[in-house]
C-alpha positions in Angstrom: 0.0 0.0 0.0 2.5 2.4 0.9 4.5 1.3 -1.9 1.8 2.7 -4.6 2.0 6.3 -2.6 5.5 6.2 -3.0 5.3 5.9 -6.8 3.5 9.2 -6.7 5.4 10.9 -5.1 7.8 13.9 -5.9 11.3 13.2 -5.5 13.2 15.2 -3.1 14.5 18.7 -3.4 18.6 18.8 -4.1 19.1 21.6 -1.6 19.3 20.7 1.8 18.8 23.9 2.9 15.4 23.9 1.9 14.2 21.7 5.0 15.9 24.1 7.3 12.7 26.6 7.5 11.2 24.9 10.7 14.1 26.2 12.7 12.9 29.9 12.1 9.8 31.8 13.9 6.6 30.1 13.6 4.2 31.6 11.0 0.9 33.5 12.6 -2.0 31.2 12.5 -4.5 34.1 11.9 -7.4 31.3 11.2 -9.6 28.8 13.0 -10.6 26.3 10.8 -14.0 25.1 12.4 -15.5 22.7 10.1 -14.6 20.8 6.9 -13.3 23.4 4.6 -10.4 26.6 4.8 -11.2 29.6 5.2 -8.2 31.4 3.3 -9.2 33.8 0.6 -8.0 31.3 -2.4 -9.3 28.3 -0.7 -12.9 27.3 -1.9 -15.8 26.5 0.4 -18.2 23.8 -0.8 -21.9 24.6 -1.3 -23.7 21.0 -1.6 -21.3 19.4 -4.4 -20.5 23.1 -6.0 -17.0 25.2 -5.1 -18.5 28.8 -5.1 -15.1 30.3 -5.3 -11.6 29.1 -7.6 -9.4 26.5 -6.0 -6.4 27.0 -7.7 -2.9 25.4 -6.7 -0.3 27.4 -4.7 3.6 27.4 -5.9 5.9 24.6 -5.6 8.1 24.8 -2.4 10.7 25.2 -4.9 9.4 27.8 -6.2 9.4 30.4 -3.1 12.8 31.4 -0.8 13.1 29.2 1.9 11.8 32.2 4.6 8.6 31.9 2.8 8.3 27.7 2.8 6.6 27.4 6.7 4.0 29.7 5.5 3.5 28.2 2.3 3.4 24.8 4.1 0.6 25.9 6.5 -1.3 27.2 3.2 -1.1 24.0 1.6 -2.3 22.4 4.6 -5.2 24.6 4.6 -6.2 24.4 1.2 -6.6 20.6 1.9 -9.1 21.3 4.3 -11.6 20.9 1.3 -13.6 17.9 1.3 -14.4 16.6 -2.1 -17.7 14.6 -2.8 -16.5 11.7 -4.5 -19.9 9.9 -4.4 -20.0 11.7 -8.1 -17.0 10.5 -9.8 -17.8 13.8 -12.6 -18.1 17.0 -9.9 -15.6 18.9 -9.4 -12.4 17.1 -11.2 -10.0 19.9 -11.2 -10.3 20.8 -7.9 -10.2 17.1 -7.0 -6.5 16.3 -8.8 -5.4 19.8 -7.8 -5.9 18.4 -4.0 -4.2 15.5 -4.5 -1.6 16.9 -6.2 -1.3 19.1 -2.9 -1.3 16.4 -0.8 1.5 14.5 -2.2 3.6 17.7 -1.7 2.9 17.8 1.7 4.0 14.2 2.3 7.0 14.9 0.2 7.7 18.0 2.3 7.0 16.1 5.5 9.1 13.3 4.9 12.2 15.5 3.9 12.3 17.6 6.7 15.3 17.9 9.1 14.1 20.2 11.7 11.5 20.3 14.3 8.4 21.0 13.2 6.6 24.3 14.9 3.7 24.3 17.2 1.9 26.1 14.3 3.1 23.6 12.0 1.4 20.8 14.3 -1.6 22.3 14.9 -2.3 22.9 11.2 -1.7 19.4 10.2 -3.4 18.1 12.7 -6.4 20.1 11.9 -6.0 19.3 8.1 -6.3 15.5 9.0 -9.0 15.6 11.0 -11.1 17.2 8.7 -10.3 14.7 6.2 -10.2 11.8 8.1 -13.0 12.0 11.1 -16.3 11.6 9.8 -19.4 9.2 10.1 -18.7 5.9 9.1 -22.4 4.7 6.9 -22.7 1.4 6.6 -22.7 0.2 3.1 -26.4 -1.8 2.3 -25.2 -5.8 1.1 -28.3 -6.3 -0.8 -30.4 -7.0 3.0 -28.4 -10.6 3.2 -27.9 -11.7 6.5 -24.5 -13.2 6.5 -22.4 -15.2 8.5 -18.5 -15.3 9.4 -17.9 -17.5 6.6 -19.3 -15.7 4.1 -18.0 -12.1 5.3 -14.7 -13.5 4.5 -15.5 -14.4 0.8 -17.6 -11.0 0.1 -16.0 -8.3 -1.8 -14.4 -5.4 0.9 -16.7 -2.7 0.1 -14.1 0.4 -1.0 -14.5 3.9 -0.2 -14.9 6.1 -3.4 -12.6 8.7 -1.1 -9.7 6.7 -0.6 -7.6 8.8 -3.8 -7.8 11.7 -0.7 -8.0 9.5 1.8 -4.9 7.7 1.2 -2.5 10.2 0.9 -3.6 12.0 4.0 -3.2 8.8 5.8 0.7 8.6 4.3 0.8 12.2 5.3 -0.3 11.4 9.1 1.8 8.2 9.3 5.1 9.7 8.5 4.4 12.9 10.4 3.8 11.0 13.2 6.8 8.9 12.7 8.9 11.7 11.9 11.6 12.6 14.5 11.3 16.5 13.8 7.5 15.4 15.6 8.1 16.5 18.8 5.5 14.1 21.1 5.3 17.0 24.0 4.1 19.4 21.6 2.0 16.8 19.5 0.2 15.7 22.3 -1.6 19.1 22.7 -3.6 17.8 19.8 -3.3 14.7 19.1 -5.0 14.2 22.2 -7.9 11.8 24.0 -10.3 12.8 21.9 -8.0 12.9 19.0 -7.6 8.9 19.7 -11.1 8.2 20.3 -12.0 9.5 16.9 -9.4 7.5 15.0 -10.4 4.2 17.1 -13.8 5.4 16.0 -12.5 4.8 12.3 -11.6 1.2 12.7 -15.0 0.6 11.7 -14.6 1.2 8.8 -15.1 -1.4 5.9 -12.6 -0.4 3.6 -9.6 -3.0 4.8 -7.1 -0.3 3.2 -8.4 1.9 5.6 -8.1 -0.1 8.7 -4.8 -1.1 7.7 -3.5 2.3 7.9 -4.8 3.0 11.5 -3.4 -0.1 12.5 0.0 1.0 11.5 -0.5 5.1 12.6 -2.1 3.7 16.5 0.8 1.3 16.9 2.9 4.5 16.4 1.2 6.6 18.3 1.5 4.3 20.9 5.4 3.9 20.9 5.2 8.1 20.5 3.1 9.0 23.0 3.8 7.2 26.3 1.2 9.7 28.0 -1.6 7.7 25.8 -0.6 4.5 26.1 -3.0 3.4 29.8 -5.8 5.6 28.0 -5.6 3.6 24.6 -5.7 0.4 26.0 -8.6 1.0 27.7 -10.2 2.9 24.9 -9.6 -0.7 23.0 -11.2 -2.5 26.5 -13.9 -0.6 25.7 -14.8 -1.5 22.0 -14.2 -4.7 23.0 -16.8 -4.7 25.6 -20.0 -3.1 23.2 -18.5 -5.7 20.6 -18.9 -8.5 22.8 -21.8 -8.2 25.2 -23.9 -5.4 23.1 -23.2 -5.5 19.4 -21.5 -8.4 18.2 -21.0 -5.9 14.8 -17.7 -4.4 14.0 -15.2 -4.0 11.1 -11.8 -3.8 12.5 -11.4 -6.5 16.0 -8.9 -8.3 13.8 -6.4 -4.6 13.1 -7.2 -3.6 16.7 -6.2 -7.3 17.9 -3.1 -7.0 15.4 -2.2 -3.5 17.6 -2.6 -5.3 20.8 -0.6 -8.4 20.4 2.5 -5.8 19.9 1.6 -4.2 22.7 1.1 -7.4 24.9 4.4 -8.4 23.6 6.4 -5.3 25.0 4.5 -5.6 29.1 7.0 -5.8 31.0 7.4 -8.8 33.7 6.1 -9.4 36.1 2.6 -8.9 34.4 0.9 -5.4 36.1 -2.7 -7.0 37.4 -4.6 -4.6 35.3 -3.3 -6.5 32.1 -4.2 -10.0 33.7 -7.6 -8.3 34.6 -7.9 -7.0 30.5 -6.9 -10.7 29.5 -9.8 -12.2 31.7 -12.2 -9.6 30.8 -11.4 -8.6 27.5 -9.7 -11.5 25.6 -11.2 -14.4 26.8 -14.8 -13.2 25.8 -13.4 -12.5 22.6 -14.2 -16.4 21.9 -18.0 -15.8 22.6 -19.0 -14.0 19.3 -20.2 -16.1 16.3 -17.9 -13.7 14.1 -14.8 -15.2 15.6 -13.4 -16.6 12.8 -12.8 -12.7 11.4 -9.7 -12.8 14.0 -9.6 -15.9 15.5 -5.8 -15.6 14.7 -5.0 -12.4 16.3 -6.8 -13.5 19.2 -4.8 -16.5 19.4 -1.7 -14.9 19.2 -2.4 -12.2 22.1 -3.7 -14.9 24.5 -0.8 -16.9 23.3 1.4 -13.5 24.3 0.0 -14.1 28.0 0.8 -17.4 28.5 4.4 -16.7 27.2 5.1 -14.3 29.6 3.7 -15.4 32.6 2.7 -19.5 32.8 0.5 -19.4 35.3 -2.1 -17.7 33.3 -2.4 -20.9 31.2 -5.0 -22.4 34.0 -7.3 -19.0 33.7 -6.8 -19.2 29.7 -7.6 -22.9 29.0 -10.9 -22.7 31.8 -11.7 -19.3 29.9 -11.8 -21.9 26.3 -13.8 -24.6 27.9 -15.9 -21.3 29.6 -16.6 -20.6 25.5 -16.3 -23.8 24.1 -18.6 -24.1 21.0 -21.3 -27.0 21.2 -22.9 -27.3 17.7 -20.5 -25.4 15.7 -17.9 -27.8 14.6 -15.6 -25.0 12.4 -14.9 -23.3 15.3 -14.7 -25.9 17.4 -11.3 -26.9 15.3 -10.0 -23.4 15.6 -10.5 -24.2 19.8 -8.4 -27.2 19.0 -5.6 -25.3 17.2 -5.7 -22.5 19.9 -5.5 -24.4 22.5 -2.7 -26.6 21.3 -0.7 -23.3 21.1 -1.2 -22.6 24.6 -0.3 -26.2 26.0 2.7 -25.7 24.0 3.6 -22.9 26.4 1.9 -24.7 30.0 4.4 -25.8 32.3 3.3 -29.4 34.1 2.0 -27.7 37.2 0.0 -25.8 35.5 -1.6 -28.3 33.3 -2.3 -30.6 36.5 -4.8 -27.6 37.6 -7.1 -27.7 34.5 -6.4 -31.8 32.9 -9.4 -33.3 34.1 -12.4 -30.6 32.8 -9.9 -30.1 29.9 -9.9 -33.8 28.6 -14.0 -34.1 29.5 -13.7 -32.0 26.6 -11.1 -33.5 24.8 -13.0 -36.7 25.0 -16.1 -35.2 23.5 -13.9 -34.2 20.5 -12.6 -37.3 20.1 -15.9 -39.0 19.5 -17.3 -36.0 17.5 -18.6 -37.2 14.3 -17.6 -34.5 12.1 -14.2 -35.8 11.4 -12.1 -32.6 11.6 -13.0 -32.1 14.9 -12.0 -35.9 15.9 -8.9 -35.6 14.2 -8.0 -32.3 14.9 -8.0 -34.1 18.9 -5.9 -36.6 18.1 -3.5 -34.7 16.5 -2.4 -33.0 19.5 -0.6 -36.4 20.4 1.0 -35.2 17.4 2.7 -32.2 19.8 6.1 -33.7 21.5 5.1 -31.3 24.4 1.7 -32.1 25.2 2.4 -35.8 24.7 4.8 -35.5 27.9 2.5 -33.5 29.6 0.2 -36.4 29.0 2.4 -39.2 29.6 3.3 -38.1 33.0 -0.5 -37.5 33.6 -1.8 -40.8 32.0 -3.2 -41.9 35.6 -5.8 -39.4 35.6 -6.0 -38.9 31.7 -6.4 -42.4 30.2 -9.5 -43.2 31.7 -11.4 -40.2 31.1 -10.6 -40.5 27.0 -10.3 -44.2 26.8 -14.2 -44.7 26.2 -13.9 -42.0 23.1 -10.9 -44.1 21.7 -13.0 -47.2 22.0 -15.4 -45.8 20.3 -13.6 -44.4 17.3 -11.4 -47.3 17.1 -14.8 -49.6 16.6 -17.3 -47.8 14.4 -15.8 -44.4 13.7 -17.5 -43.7 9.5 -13.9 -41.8 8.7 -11.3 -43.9 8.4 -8.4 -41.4 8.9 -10.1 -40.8 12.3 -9.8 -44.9 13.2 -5.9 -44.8 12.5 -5.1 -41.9 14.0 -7.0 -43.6 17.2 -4.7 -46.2 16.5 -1.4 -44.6 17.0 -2.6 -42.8 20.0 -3.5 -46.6 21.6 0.2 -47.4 20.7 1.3 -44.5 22.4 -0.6 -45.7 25.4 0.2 -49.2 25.0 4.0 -48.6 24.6 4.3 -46.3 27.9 1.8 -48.5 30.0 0.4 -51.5 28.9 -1.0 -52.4 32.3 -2.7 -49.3 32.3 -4.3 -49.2 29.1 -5.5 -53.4 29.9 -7.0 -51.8 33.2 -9.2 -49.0 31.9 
């Protein structure tokens, strides 16, 4: 994605001394730009879809001494504070390509700088992206089909007809924020709670282009902003909740999930309780929705994160699966299977002696399933060298409750794969303790 922006893109000025006109006296800021257009005398305002006055491009940075470039800078900015209607690809073309054509000079200019951008500078561009950026999110109408997970994943994303704006303020946003002449103190004036709330706000959106540039500019806002960080993972908590217990609807779980498995990956040990408590009240739920298969992965990974870090979470987790374990839906009853093999992989024994008994109750019931992917998707975890120790030193307790499900299968299972994989796992029983496997 950033790739095609790159293409567009203006190469960079020769003189180096161009990018020095942030060190010099900030430009007056003579305007308050309070809704979505600019109010400079060359800048148009839209009346419905018409421009009522010319919007005509201002010079090339190259064009004016470099005294003059902060000011032209902040006038660029400002004349992108038009908003375009591009629900009618034929309105207002001109003004449409000189925009974007404006827009790609800013990010050019942005990403070539070399000194620390002005508090004017920041409060202009921040202003110029949220009046591109924030607005209300309609849901697009899928012909009044009530779909599942499944087929959410094969439908076509639905594309906003914006995103030739859209984009490149975006790019612009991502590498101002990334940019070192960014100076967080200073930033976080205005890129501020409610700043953050709005751009969470935006992972609803059903363009995945979209959400996949949040997902890159929150995970650098916060690395930026350390002030945000307690504040945005509780703004997440919070999505997470309505999702869960009041909605069930919403666009961008998996990006957000993506976000948070970097995040869980950088806590610092030993775990702070308020994560453990976001991990039992947040996470964990997460397996509830019938949409789980739209970030089943991202899930797994996070929870997997938890377990890493700390091993005696892997009692809470796997009691949290069997909490949510599905009963009649056997797809995500395999993606249980695969999760839970993950976090086995990280249980230490003592651990897995708290949950084994409820856990292979359930196990057992997957064995004997009779969809077959379920069954076999059981046995394969004998597959795992580490859960076959954790087994093997267990097989007391173990063996007799799955023995009856291996019985079964091995007698009159209808898929044959299923009957030879509950073969091996007899010989893994028989080979360890014969006595035992004779007794049960």
């Amino acid at each position: 994605m950033i790739k095609q922006i790159l293409g567009r893109l203006p190469r960079k000025p020769s003189k180096s001394s161009e990018n020095r006109e942030f060190g010099g006296p900030s430009a007056p800021s003579n305007t308050s730009i309070t809704s979505r257009s600019s109010d400079l005398a060359l800048s148009p305002k839209l009346n419905g879809n018409s421009v009522i006055s010319p919007y005509e491009p201002l010079p090339g940075f190259k064009d004016v001494p470099n005294s003059e470039k902060q000011n032209l800078f902040i006038r660029k900015l400002k004349l992108c504070c038009v908003v375009f209607d591009f629900n009618d690809p034929t309105k207002n073309l001109k003004e449409k390509d000189i925009k974007r054509q404006t827009l790609v000079e800013l990010v050019d200019y942005v990403t070539s700088a070399n000194w620390k951008f002005s508090e004017t500078v920041i409060e202009e561009s921040i202003k110029m992206v949220s009046v591109n950026l924030f607005r209300s999110l309609t849901p697009q109408p899928r012909e009044n089909k009530v779909l599942e997970a499944f087929d959410l994943e094969e439908e076509e994303p639905l594309m906003d007809p914006a995103w030739p704006h859209l984009q490149i303020v975006y790019e612009f946003f991502l590498r101002f924020v990334a940019s070192p002449e960014t100076d967080a103190k200073l930033a976080k004036r205005y890129i501020d709670h409610s700043f953050v709330l709005k751009l969470l706000d935006l992972f609803d959106s059903e363009d995945p282009r979209e959400r996949e540039y949040l997902k890159t500019i929150l995970h650098r806002i916060y690395g930026k902003f350390m002030v945000h960080r307690p504040f945005i993972r509780k703004a997440i908590n919070n999505i997470f909740f309505r999702f869960i217990f009041e909605t069930e609807k919403h666009n961008g779980i998996a990006e957000l999930l993506e976000v948070l498995g970097s995040i869980i990956n950088g806590f610092a040990l030993p775990l702070k309780e308020e994560h453990k408590l976001f991990l039992v009240r947040a996470l964990i739920p997460l397996h509830k929705p019938k949409c789980l298969p739209m970030y089943h992965q991202q899930l797994s990974y996070c929870i997997t994160q938890f377990v890493e870090k700390d091993c005696k979470l892997a009692d809470t987790v796997i009691r949290g699966l069997l909490k949510y374990w599905p009963i009649t839906n056997s797809s995500k009853e395999v993606m249980f299977l695969s999760e839970l093999e993950e976090i086995l992989e990280a249980t230490q024994p003592a651990e897995f002696q708290r949950c084994m008994v409820p856990l292979f109750h359930q196990i057992a019931r997957c064995l004997s399933s009779s969809h077959f992917q379920v069954a076999e998707r059981a046995l394969y975890l004998w597959n795992n060298d580490h859960i076959e120790n954790l087994i093997r030193h267990n097989r007391k307790i173990i063996l007799p409750i799955i023995f009856p499900a291996l019985e079964k299968n091995g007698r009159n299972h209808w898929n044959q794969l299923v009957q030879s994989l509950t073969v091996n796992v007899r010989k893994i029983f028989a080979d360890i303790d014969p006595e035992l496997l004779k007794s049960a």
